[in-house]
MIFI-62851 format. One line per 2 residues: their letters; for each residue y, z, x of C-alpha. Coordinates in Angstrom, 1 decimal. Each point is the difference from the previous one (the first is absolute). Layout:
N
A = Y Z X; ... $
# end
This chain:
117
XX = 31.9 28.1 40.7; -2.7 2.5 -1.2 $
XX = -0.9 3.3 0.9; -4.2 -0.2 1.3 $
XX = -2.7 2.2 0.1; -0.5 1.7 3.5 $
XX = -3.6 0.9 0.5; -0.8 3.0 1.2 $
XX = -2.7 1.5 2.3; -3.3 -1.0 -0.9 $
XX = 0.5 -3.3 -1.4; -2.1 -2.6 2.0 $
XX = 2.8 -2.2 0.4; 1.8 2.1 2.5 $
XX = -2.9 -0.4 2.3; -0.5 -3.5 -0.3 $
XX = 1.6 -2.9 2.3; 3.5 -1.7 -1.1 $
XX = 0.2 -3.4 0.1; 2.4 -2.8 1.6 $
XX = 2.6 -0.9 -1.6; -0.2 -4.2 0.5 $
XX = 2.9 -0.8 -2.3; 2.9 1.9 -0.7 $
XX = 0.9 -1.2 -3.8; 2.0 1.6 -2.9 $
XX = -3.6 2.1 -1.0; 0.4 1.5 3.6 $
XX = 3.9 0.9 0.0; -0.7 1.5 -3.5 $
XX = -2.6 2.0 1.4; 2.2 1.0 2.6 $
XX = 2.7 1.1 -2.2; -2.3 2.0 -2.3 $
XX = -1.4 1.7 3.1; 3.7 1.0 0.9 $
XX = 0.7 1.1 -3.4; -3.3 2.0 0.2 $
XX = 0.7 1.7 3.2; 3.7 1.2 -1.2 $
XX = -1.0 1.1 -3.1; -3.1 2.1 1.5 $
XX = 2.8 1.3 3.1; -1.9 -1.5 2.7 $
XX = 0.9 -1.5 3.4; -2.9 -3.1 -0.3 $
XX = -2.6 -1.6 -1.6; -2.5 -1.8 0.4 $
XX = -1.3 -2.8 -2.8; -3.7 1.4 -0.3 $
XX = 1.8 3.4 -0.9; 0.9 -2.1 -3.4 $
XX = -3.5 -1.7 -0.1; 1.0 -3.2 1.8 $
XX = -2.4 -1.2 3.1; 3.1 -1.8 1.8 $
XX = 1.7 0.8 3.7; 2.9 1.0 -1.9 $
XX = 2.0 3.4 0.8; 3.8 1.2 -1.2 $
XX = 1.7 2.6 2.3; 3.2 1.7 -0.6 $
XX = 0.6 3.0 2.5; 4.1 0.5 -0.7 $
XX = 1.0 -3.3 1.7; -0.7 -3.2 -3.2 $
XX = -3.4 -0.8 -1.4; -1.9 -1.9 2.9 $
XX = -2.8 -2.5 -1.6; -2.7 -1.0 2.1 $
XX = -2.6 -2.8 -0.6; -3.5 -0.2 2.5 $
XX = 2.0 2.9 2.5; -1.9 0.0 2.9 $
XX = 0.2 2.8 2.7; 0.0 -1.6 3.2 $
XX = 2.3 3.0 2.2; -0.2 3.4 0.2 $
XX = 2.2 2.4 2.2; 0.1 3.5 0.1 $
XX = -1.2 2.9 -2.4; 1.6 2.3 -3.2 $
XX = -1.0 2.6 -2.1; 1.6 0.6 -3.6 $
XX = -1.1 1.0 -3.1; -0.8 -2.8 -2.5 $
XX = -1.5 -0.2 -3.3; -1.7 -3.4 -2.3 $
XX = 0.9 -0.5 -3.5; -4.0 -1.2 -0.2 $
XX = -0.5 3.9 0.9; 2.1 1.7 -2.3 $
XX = 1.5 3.9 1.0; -2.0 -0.2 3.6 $
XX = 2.2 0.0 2.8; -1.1 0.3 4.0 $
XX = 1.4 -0.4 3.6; -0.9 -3.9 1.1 $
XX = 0.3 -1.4 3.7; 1.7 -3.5 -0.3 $
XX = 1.5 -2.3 2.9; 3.4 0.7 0.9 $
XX = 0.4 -3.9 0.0; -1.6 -2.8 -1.2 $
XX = 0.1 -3.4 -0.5; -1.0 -2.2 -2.9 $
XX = -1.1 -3.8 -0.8; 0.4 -0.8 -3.3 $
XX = 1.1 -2.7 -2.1; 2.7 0.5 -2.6 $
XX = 1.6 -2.2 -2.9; 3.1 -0.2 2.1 $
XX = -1.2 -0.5 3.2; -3.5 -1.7 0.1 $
XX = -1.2 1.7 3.3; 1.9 2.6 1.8 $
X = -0.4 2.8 2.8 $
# end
């Protein structure tokens, strides 16, 4: 595992489109596991693979209850509404109140379960 790079504000990258991920080989789980490594180190809650210069649908998320790896996620339900204060390790010291979905559900694929909702 390695520690990566997370772009900041600015860099074109963090504008551009990810990419599928079609296979999920040892490059991808090592990616994942540097992007976990990443986020802990940095004390964040998620991240997504562009934020370390990678154009994959790739995201880690930890929020207290175990790392949670997502490949392709998908949105496909949304219920209800919150607000909370949130920040982005790719915008250092900034903070702000964010409206989320109180719920959601995801589509993604994953390296221990292929396709799951």
């Amino acid at each position: 595992m390695a520690l990566r790079y997370i772009r900041e504000i600015g860099d074109p990258i963090l504008y551009k489109k990810a990419k599928q991920v079609e296979k999920i080989d040892e490059h991808i789980l090592m990616i994942l596991e540097d992007m976990a490594e990443t986020m802990y180190n940095a004390d964040g809650v998620g991240l997504a693979a562009n934020q370390i210069g990678i154009l994959r649908r790739l995201v880690v998320v930890d929020v207290g209850e175990g790392l949670i790896e997502l490949i392709n996620p998908e949105i496909i339900l949304e219920e209800g509404e919150q607000i909370g204060v949130e920040g982005c390790l790719s915008v250092p010291n900034v903070t702000g109140e964010v409206i989320r979905p109180a719920k959601v559900r995801v589509k993604l694929k994953n390296h221990l379960i292929w396709q799951k909702q």
